[in-house]
N, C-alpha and C positions, 0 to 999 in steps of 0.2 A: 241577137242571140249569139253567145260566145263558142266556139268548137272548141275550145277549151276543157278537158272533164274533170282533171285532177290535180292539184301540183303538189311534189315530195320534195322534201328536204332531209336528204341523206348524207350520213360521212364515210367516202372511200378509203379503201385501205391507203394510208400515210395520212388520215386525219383532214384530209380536202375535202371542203363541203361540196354538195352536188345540189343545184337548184334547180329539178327537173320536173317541166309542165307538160301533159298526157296532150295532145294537140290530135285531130282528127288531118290535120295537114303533115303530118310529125311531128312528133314530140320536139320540144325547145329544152334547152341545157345551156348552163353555163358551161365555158372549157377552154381557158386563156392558154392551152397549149396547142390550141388547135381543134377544129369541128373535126379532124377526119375526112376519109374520102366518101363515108355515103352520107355525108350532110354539107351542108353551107349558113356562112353567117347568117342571121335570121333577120326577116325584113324585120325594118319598123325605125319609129324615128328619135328612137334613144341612143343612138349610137355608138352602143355596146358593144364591143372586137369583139367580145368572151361569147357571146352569144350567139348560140348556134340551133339550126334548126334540121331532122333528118328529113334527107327526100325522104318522098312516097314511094320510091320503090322500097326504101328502107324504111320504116315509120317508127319504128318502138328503140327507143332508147336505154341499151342496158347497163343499168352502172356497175355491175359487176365487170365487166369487162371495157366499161367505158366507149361504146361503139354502138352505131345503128345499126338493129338487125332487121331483118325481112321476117322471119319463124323462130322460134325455139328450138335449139336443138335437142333440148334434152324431152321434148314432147313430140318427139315425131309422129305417134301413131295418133293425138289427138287433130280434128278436122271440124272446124267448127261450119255448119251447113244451113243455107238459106232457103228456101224455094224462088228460084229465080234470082238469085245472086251469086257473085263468084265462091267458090270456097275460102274460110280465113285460116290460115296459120294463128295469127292475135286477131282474136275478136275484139272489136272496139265496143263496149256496152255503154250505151247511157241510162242510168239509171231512173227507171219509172217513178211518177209523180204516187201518189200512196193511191194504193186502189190498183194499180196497173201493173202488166204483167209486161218482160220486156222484151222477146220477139212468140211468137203465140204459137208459129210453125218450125221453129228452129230445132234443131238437134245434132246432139255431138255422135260422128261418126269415127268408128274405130276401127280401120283396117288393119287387119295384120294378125287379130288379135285369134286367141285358140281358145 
């Protein structure tokens, strides 16, 4: 079974494509200018330079800004909540087979808010 969820193929500003795959290890991107400091060349045996993958401290890959991040900033007050798991900043969802629901105890917690 793949930990793979999703892959997009977007164009950044100046017309560069972006070949980015949602990875539960972090996301994989192409980026012949360099991975940055919160990821590294991504294993595997095509060996790809362009290809890069973000640590798991950093996991989500945004092309808007071309960097791995750890949270969203611009969603600070959202806090996605498990029973018995850490808290996510980016919830990683796989999506349920038809019939199923996909976390049964989960809920989005919102501090701050009036």
């Amino acid at each position: 079974m793949s930990a793979r969820t999703s892959t997009s193929a977007v164009v950044a500003d100046g017309g560069v494509d972006l070949d980015v795959s949602r990875h539960h290890g972090g996301d994989l991107f192409r980026d012949c200018g360099g991975c940055g400091p919160d990821a590294s060349q991504a294993p595997g045996g095509d060996n790809d330079e362009c290809r890069c993958q973000c640590a798991p401290s950093h996991h989500t890959y945004r092309e808007d800004i071309r960097t791995c991040v750890r949270d969203l900033g611009e969603c600070r007050l959202g806090a996605f909540v498990r029973p018995g798991a850490p808290m996510e900043q980016i919830p990683l969802v796989f999506l349920p087979l038809a019939g199923q629901i996909v976390h049964p105890g989960a809920h989005l917690s919102l501090t701050g808010k009036q």
